[in-house]
VOBA-1610 file (N, C-alpha, C; in pm, whole numbers, padded with zeros to 5 digits, always signed):
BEGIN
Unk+27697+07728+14904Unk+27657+07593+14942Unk+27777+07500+14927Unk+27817+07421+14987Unk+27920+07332+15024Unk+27862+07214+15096Unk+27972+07104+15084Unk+27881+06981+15146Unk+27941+06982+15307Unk+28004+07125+15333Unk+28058+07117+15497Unk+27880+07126+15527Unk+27796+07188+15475Unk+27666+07239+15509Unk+27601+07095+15606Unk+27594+06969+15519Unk+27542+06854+15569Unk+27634+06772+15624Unk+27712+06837+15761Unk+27788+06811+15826Unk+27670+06767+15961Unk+27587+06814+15977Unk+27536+06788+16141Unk+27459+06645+16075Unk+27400+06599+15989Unk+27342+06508+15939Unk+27428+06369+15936Unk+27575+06387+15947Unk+27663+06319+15937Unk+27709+06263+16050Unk+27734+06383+16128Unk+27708+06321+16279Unk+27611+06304+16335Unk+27517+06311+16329Unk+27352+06274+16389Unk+27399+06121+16365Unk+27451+06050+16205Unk+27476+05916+16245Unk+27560+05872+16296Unk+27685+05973+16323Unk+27815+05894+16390Unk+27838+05929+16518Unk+27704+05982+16566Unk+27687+05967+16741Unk+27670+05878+16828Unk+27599+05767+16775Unk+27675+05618+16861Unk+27773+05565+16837Unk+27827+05559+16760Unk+27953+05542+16755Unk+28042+05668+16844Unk+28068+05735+16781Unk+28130+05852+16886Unk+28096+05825+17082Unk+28004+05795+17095Unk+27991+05781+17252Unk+28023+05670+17233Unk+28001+05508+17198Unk+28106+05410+17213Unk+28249+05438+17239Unk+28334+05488+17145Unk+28476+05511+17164Unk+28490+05614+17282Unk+28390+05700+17347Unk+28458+05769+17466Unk+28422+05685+17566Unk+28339+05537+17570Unk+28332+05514+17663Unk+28465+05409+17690Unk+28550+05358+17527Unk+28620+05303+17555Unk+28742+05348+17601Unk+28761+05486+17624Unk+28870+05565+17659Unk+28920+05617+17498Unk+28904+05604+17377Unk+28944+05623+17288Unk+28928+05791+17320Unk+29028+05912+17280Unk+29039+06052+17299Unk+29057+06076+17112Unk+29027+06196+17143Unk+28996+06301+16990Unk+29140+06331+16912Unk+29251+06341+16987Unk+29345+06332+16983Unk+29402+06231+16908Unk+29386+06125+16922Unk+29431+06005+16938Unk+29404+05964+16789Unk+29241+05978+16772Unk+29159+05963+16662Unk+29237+06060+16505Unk+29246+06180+16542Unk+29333+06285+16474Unk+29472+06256+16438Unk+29552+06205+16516Unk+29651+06127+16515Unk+29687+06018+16426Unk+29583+05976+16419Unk+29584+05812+16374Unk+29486+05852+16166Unk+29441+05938+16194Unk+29358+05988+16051Unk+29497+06034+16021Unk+29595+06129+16032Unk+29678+06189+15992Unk+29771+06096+15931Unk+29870+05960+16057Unk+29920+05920+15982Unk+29899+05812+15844Unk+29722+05762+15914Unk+29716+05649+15773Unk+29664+05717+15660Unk+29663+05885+15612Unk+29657+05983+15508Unk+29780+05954+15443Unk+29856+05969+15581Unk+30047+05948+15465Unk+30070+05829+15416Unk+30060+05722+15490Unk+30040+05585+15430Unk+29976+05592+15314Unk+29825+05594+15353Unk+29765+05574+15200Unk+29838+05677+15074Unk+29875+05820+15092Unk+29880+05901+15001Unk+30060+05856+14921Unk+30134+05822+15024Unk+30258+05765+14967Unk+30251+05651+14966Unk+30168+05554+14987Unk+30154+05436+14924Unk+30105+05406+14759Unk+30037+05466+14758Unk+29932+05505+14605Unk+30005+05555+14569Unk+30120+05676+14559Unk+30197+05741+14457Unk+30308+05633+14418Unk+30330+05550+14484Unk+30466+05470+14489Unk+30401+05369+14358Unk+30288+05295+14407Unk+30290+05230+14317Unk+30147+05234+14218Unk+30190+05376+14156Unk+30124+05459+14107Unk+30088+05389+13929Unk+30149+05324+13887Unk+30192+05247+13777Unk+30043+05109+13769Unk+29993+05119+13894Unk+29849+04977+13901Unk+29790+05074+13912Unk+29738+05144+13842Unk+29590+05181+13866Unk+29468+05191+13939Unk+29526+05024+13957Unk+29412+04980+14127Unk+29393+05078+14232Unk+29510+05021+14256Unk+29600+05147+14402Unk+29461+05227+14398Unk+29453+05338+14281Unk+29351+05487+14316Unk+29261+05462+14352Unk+29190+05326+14357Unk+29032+05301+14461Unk+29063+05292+14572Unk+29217+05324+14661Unk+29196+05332+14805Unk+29145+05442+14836Unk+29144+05562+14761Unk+29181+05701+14813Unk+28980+05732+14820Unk+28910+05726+14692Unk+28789+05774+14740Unk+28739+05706+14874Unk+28815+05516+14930Unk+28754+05514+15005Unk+28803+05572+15152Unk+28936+05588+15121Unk+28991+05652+15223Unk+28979+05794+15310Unk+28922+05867+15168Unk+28841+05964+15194Unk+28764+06021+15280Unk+28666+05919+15245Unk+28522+05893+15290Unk+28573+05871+15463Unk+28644+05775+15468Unk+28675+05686+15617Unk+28723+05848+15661Unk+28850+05914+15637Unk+28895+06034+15700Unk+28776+06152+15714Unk+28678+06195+15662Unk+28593+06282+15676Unk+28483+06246+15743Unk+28522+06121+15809Unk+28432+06022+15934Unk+28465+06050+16043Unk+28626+06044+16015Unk+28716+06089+16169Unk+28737+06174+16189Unk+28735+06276+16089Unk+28734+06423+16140Unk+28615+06497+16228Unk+28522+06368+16155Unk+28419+06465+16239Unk+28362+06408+16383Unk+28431+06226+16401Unk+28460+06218+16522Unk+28548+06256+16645Unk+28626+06283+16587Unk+28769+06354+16655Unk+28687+06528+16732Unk+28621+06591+16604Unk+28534+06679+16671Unk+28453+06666+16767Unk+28342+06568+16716Unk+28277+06547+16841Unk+28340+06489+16958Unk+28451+06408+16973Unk+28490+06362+17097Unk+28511+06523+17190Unk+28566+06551+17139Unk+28603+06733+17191Unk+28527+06807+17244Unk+28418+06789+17142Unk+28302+06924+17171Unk+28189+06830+17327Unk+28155+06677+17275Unk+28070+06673+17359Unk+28093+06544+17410Unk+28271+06552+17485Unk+28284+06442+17590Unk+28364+06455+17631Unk+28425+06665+17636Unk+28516+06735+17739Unk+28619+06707+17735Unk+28667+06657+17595Unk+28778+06650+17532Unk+28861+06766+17466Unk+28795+06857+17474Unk+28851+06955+17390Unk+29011+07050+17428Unk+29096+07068+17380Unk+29211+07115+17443Unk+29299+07188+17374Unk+29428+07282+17398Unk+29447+07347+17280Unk+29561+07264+17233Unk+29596+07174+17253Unk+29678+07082+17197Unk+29625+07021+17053Unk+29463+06975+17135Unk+29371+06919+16998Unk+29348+07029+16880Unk+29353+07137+16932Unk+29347+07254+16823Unk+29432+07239+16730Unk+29551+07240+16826Unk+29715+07233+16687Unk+29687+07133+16607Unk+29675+07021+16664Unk+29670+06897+16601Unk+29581+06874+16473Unk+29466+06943+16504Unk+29346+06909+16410Unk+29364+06992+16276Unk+29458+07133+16341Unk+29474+07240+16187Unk+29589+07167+16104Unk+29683+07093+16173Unk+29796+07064+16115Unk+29843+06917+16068Unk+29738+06863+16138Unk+29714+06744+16059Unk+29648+06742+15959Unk+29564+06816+15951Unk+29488+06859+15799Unk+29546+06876+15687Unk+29665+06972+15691Unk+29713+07026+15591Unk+29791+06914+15542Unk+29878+06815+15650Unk+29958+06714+15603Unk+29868+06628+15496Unk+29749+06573+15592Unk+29729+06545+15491Unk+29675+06522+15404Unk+29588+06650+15360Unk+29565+06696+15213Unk+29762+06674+15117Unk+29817+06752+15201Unk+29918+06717+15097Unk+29918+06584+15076Unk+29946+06478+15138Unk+29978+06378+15137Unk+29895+06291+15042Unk+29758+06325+15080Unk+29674+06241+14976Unk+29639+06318+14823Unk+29726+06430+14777Unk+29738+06463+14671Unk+29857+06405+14601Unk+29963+06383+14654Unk+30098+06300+14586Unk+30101+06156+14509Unk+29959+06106+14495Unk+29957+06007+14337Unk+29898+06116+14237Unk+29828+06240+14233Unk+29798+06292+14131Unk+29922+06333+14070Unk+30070+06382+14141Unk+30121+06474+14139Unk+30255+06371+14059Unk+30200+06228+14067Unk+30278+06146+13954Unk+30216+06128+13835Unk+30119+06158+13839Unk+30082+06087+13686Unk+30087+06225+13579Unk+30144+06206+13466Unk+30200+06312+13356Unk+30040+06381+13333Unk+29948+06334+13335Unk+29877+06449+13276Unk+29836+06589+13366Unk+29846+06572+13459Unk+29847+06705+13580Unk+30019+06721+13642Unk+30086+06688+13638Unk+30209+06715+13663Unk+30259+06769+13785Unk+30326+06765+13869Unk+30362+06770+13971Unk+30367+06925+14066Unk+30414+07029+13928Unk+30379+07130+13962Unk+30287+07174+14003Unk+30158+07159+13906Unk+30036+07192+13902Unk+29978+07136+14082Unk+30041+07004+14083Unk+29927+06976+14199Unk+30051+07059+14311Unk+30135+07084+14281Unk+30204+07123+14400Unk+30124+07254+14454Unk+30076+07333+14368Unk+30011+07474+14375Unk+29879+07442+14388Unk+29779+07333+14411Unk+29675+07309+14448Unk+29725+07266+14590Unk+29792+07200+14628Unk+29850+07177+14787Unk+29882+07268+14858Unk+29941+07420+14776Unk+29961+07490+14867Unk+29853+07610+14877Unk+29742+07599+14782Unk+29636+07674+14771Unk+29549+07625+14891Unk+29537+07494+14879Unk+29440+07435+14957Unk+29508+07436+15129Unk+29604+07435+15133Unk+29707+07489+15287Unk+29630+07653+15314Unk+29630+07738+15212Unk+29655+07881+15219Unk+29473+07914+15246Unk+29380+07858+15207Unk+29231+07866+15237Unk+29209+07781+15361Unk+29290+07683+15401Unk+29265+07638+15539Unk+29286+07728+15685Unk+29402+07782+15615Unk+29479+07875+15723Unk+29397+08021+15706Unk+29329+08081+15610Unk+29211+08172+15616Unk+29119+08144+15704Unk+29099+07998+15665Unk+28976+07958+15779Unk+28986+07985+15899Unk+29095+07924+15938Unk+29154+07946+16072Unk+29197+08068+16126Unk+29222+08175+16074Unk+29264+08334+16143Unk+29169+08405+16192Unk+28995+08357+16121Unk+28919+08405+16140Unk+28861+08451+16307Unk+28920+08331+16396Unk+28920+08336+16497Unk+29046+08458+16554Unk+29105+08484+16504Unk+29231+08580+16531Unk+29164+08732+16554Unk+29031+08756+16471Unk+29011+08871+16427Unk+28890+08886+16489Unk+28807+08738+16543Unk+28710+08846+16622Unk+28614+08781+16562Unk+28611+08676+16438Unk+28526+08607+16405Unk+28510+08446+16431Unk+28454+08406+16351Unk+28443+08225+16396Unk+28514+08187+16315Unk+28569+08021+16294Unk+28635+07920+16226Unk+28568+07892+16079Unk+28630+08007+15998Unk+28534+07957+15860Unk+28550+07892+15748Unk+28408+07826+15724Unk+28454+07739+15642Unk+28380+07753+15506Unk+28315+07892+15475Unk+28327+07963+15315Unk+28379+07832+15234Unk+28270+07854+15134Unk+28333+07749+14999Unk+28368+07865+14863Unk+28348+07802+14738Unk+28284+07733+14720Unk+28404+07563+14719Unk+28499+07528+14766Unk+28564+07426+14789Unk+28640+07441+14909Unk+28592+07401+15009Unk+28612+07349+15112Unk+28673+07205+15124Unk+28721+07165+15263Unk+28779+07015+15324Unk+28680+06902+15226Unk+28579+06938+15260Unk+28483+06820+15247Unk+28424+06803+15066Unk+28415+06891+15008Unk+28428+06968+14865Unk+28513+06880+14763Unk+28646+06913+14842Unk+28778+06865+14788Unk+28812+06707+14759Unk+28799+06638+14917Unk+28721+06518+14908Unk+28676+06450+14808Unk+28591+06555+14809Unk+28457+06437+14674Unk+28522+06471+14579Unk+28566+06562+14502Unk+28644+06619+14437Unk+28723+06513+14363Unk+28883+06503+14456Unk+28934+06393+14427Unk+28919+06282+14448Unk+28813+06243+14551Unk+28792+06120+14544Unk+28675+06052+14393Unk+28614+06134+14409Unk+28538+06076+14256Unk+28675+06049+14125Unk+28767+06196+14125Unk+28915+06190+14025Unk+28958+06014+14054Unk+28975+05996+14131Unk+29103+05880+14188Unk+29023+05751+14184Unk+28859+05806+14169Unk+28785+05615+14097Unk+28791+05595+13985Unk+28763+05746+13936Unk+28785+05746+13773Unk+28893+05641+13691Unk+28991+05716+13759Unk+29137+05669+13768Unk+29176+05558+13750Unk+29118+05483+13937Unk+29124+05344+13932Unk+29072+05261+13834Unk+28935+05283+13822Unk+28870+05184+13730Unk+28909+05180+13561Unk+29015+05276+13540Unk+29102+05279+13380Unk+29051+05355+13316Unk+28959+05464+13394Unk+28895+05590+13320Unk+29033+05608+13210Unk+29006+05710+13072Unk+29085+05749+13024Unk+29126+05889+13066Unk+29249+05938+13011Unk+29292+06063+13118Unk+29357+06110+12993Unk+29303+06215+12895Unk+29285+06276+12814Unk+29382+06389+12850Unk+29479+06479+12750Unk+29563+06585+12770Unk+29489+06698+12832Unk+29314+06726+12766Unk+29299+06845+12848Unk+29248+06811+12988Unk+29301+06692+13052Unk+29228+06697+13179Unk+29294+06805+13291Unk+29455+06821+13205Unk+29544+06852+13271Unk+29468+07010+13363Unk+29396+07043+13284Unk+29312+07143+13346Unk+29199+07189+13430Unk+29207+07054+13438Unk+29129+07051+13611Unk+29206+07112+13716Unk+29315+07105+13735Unk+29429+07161+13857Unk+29439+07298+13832Unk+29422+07368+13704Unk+29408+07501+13745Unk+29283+07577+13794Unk+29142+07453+13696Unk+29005+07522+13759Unk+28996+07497+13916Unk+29070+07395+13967Unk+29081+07403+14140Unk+29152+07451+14189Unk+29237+07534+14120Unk+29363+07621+14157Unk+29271+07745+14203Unk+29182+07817+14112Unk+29098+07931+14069Unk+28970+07886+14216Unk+28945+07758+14210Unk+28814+07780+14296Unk+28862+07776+14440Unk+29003+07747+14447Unk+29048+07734+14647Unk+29122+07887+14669Unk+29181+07967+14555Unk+29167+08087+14582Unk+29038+08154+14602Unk+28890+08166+14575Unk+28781+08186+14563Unk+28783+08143+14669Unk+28737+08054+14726Unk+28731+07992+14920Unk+28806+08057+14987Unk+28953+08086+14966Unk+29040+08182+15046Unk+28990+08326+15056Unk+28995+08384+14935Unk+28912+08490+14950Unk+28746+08563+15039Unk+28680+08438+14987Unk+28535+08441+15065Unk+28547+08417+15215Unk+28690+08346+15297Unk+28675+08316+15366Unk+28751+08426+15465Unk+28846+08503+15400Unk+28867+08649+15438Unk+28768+08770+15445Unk+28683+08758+15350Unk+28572+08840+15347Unk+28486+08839+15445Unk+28433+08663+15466Unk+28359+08647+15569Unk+28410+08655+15713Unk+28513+08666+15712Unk+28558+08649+15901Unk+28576+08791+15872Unk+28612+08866+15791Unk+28624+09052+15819Unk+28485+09106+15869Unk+28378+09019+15759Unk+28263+09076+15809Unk+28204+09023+15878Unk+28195+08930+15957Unk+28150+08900+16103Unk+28223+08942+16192Unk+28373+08969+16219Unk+28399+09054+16286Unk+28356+09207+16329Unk+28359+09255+16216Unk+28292+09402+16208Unk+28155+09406+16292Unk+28093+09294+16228Unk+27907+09290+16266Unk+27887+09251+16440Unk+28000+09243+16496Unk+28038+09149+16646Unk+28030+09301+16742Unk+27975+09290+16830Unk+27990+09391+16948Unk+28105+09421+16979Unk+28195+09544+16994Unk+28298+09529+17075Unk+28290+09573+17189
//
């Protein structure tokens, strides 16, 4: 169970909206584009001036706003004949940016340390790109948890209110980055498992 699950519920509400913007010419592309670069903004904005505390209440809401557009950017694609393999590249690889990107204020502050989140950035790269091969092999685009895109999200975005609002940040928190180290290998894994075995189970 993952919260990718209550993904169609999400767009059930962001379907008027979504047909507004295709009627304004707005493309999926475009939308993807524009989530990607204000990820880097926000994510190197917040690390910079990482020292106010404040700053970390952009990110849960920024969050929230990016896992809006991801899933408009989809629907423009799927159901207003937008879809293209350009938008493909775009959508896997803007992702990864930026997850990295909006992990780089954790990756300043001393109690998780830079390393640590560096190896949650590239864990969370390495279960995306599982997701994605699945199609290579004969299966679908999977998105196996138990921490997934949307998972992760809430994840750090709940971390980064904490944060903001002057939560305290205790030495053993530092160990949160390895229990999400442990659970996005677990998603990588499940998500190899599962595209092996829907492949197999597939007619050839």
């Amino acid at each position: 169970m993952t919260l990718y699950e209550l993904k169609p519920r999400f767009q059930a509400l962001l379907r008027p909206l979504v047909a507004r913007l295709a009627a304004a010419g707005i493309t999926a592309n475009q939308v993807t584009i524009a989530a990607a670069i204000v990820s880097v903004v926000v994510g190197v904005g917040v690390a910079w001036g990482a020292d106010a505390r404040l700053l970390f209440l952009l990110l849960p809401v920024w969050l929230f706003v990016r896992m809006a557009l991801n899933a408009v950017d989809g629907m423009l694609a799927r159901e207003h004949g937008q879809k293209s393999r350009l938008g493909a590249y775009l959508n896997e690889l803007s992702d990864v940016v930026s997850d990295a990107a909006l992990l780089l204020p954790f990756a300043v502050l001393p109690v998780f340390g830079a390393i640590a989140v560096a190896v949650v950035a590239v864990l969370a790269a390495l279960s995306e790109l599982a997701g994605v091969l699945g199609q290579t092999v004969g299966a679908s685009r999977r998105y196996d948890g138990p921490l997934g895109k949307s998972d992760r999200a809430f994840v750090f975005g709940a971390l980064a209110f904490w944060i903001g609002v002057g939560g305290p940040l205790p030495g053993w928190l530092f160990w949160l980055m390895p229990v999400i180290a442990v659970a996005l290998t677990l998603t990588t894994i499940n998500r190899v498992r599962a595209g092996l075995a829907e492949a197999a189970a597939r007619p050839s």
